[in-house]
N, C-alpha and C positions, 0 to 999 in steps of 0.2 A: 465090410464084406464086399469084395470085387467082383461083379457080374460081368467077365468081360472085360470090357471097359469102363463097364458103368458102377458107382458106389454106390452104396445101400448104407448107409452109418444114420446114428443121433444127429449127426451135424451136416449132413451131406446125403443127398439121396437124388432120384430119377423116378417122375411116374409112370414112364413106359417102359417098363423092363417086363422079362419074363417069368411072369409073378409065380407060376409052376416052377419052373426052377428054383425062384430065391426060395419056396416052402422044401425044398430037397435040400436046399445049402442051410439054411438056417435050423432044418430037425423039425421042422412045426407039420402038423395035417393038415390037410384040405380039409374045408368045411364042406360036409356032405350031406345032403338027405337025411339021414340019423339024428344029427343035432338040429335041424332045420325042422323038421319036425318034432323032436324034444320039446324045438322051443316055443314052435305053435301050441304045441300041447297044454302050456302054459299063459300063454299069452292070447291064444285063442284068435291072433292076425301076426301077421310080420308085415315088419320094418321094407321100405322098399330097399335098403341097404343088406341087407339079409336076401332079401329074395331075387336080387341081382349080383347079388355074392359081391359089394363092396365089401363086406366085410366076408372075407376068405377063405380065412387058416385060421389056425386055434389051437392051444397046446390045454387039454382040460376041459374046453368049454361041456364035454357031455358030462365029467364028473361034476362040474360047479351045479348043471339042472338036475342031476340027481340029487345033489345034496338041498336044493332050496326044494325039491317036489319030496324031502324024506323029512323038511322043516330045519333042517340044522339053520343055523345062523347063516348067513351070507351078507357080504357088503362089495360095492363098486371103487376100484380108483381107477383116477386118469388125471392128468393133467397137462400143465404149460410153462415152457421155458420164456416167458415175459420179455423177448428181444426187441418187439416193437409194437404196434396199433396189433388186434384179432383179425386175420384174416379169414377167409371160407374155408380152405384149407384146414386151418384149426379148428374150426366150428362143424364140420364133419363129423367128426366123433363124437364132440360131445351131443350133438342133435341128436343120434342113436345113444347114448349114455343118458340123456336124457330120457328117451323112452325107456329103456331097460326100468331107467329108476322107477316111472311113470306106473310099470306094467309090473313091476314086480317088489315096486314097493320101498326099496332096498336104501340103505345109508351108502352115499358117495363122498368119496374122502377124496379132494381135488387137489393136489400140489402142484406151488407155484415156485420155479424154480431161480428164485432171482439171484441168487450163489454162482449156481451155474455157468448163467447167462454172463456172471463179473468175472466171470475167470476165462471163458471162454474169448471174450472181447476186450479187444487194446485199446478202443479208442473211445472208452463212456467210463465216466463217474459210475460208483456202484450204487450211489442215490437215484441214478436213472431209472434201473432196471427193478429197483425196488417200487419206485413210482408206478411202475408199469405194469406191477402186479394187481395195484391197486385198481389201475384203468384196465384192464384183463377183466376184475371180478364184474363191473358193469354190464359184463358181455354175457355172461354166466346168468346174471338176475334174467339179463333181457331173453334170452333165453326161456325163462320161468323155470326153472331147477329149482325144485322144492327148496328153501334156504333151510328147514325144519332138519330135514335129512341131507343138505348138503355141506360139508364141513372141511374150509379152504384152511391149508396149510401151506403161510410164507415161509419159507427155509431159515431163511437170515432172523426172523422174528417169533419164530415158533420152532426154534432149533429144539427145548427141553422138550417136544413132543416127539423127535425123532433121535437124539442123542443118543439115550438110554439102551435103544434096539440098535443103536448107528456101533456101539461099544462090542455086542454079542458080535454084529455082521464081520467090522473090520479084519476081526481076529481072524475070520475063516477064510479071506481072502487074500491071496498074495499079488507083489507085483506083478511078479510074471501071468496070474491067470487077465490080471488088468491089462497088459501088453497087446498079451493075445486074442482078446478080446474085444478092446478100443480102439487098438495103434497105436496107444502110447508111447511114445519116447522119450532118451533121456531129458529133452530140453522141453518136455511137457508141466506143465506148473504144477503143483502138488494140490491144487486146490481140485482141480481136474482130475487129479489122478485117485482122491480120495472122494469126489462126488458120488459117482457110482453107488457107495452105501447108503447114501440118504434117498436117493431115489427106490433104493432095493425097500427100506424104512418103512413106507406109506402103506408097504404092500404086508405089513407082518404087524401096523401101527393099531386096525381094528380089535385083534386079539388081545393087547396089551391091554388095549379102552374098557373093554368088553370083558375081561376076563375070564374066557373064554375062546376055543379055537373057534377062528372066523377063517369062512371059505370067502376069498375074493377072487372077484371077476375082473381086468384089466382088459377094457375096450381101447385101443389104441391104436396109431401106425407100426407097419410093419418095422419101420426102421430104428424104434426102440423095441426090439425085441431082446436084443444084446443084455440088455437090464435085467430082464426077467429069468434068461436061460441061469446064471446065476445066482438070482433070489432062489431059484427052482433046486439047481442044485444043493443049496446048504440050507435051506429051510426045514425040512425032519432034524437036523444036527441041533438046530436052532428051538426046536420044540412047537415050530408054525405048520398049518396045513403050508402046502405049496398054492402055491397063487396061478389059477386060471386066466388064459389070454382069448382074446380074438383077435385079430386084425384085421384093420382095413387098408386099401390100398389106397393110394396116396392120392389127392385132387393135383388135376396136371396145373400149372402159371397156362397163364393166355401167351404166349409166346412158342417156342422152337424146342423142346424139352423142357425136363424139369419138372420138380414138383411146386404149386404155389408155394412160394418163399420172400419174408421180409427184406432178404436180401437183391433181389428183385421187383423192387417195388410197382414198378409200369405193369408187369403183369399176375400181379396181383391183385384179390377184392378185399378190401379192407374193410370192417364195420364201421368205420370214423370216416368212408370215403362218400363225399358227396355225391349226392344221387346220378346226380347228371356226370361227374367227374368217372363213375363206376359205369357208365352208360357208353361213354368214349371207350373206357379201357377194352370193354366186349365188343363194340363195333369195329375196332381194331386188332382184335386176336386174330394171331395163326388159324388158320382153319387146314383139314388136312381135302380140303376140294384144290380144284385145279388151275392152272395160273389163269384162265379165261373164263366168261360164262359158256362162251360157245364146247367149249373144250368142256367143262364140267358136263353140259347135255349130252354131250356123246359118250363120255367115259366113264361119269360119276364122281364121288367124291370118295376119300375114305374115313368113315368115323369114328375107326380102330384107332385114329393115332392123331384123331382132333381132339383137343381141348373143349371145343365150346361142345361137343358133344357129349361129350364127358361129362360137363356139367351139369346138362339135359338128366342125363343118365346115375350121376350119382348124389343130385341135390334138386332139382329144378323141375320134375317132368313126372307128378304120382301116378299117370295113367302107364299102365303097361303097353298097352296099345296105339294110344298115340306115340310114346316113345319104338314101337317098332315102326311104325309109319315114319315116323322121321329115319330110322336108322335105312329104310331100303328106297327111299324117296330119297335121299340122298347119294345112295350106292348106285342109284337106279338114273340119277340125274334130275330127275325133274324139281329138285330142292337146292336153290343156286346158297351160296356161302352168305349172303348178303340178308337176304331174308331167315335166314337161320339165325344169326349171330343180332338182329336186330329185334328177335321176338326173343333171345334171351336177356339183351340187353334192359328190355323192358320187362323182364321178369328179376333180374337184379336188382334195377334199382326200386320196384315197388319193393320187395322183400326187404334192402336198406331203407327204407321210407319207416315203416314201419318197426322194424329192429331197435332203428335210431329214436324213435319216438318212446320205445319202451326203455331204452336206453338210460336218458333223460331222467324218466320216472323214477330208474333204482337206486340214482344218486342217494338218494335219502335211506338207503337199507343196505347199502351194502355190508356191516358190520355185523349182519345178523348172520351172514356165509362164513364168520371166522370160528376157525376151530375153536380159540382162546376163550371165545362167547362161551363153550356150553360144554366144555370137558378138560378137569386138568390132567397136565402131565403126568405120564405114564412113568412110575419107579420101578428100578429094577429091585425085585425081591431080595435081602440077603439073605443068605444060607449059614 
């Protein structure tokens, strides 16, 4: 989807766009007052992701809380295309997926997309990115995601978990709505071209488990939403509730645009980045103050369109209050780039200090997050 100039895809994105606009181009609602209050109703606090509207727009989200406050079934997906180390960027989501789970109790079905991720890239072995799912689930323990109720699906190793439904979706889809929907072209690999159903899978997988309709919630970036608008559309055809979305807006890289991406590593935070290594990176970032201190005292900075304050603002900063104080002490001047970017840097790396340390711990569990563990594959009934 082209904003502009700027791309919005699976594979390609910007996190300073005009996020009002992308919810008109893409068909989704603003998250408003109505569901934000739903969702206290239920939860009894909000997420500062929620209450700072990182999390946005939503296609469903107030049908999904009337179906968990009416008791029907409900279950969460989300996951990860396994391309290299977790960065913050990626752990975004789940943090608030995590609480959702936390707060509502809910089974999370996480896929890992390491298919994908081999068709997608020219230059790795597909044992890489298979590897890489594995060092991804680490992140997920460290985390603390319930392992009871969280249940990780490898693509390439837990294909008979999604096959079966991948058989139903195929049929309903043609190339052309694929085209027009991804960019595909002819010289696009078929591995690519036929992904799309197994990710569409996850989201119609609890049903098949369950036997029984299951309402799911897909907490996600906005820039897989392209996925969903078609589960959505052929899921009644399919015999599935349609699947609820929220999104969040994307964590900007420490650099000049962009969203955090593996593909830019310098400005990115990596959970495997050394404390002190991750401490560099933030006292280095873009900031959007002024080329001087003299010049920031007098004019200000802006923290529309900084990074490091972003980060303040959508991971780093739970008081509402100090987070306004920072935002107009900076606009206002008396908040220079230098001591801003140094008091998050030391709020980085202790949050790595610590991640890393639970990290370590889940080496020995991680097998208890595989789906394989605790449910077989789903058969298609014959008739």
């Amino acid at each position: 989807m082209e904003l502009g100039t700027v791309s919005v895809t699976p594979w390609e994105a910007e996190a300073f766009v005009d996020y009002d606009r992308l919810i008109k181009v893409f068909g989704a609602k603003p998250l408003t007052d109505n569901e934000i209050n739903m969702l206290k109703n239920v939860t009894e606090e909000l997420h500062i992701m929620i209450s700072r509207r990182v999390f946005y727009s939503h296609r469903d989200f107030d049908k999904f809380l009337e179906a968990y406050k009416s008791s029907r079934r409900c279950a969460l997906y989300t996951g990860r295309g396994p391309s290299g180390n977790t960065h913050l960027g990626h752990m975004l989501p789940w943090i608030f997926t995590k609480w959702l789970q936390d707060k509502l109790g809910l089974d999370l079905f996480f896929q890992m997309t390491d298919d994908e991720k081999f068709w997608h890239t020219e230059e790795r072995e597909f044992e890489y990115f298979n590897s890489l799912a594995y060092e991804n689930i680490l992140d997920l323990a460290a985390l603390g995601l319930d392992h009871r109720k969280t249940h990780v699906i490898i693509d390439s190793e837990d294909i008979g978990y999604l096959y079966p439904i991948v058989i139903k979706i195929a049929k309903k889809i043609t190339f052309s709505v694929q085209r027009a929907t991804f960019g595909f072209t002819d010289s696009t690999n078929v591995g690519m071209i036929f992904y799309p159903t197994l990710q569409m899978a996850v989201a119609f997988l609890p049903s098949e488990l369950f036997r029984e309709p299951i309402e799911v919630l897909i907490p996600a970036g906005i820039d897989q939403d392209p996925y969903w608008r078609i589960a959505r559309d052929i899921a009644t055809s399919l015999g599935y509730p349609k699947p609820s979305q929220i999104h969040n807006k994307l964590l900007p890289g420490l650099g000049i645009g962009g969203k955090m991406s593996s593909s830019k590593p310098e400005t990115a935070i990596y959970t495997t980045d050394p404390p002190e290594l991750a401490y560099g990176k933030v006292v280095k970032a873009y900031t959007g103050g002024r080329a001087t201190a003299e010049e920031q005292r007098k004019f200000g900075g802006n923290p529309d369109v900084c990074p490091v304050y972003k980060m303040y603002e959508m991971m780093f900063e739970e008081n509402d209050m100090k987070l306004y104080e920072r935002y107009y002490s900076c606009r206002g001047g008396s908040l220079l780039c230098g001591e801003c970017k140094t008091e998050l840097a030391e709020r980085v790396a202790r949050f790595l200090k610590e991640h890393q340390s639970r990290r370590i711990r889940a080496v020995s569990h991680t097998e208890k997050y595989l789906i394989r563990n605790k449910f077989d594959p789903p058969i298609i009934k014959r008739t």
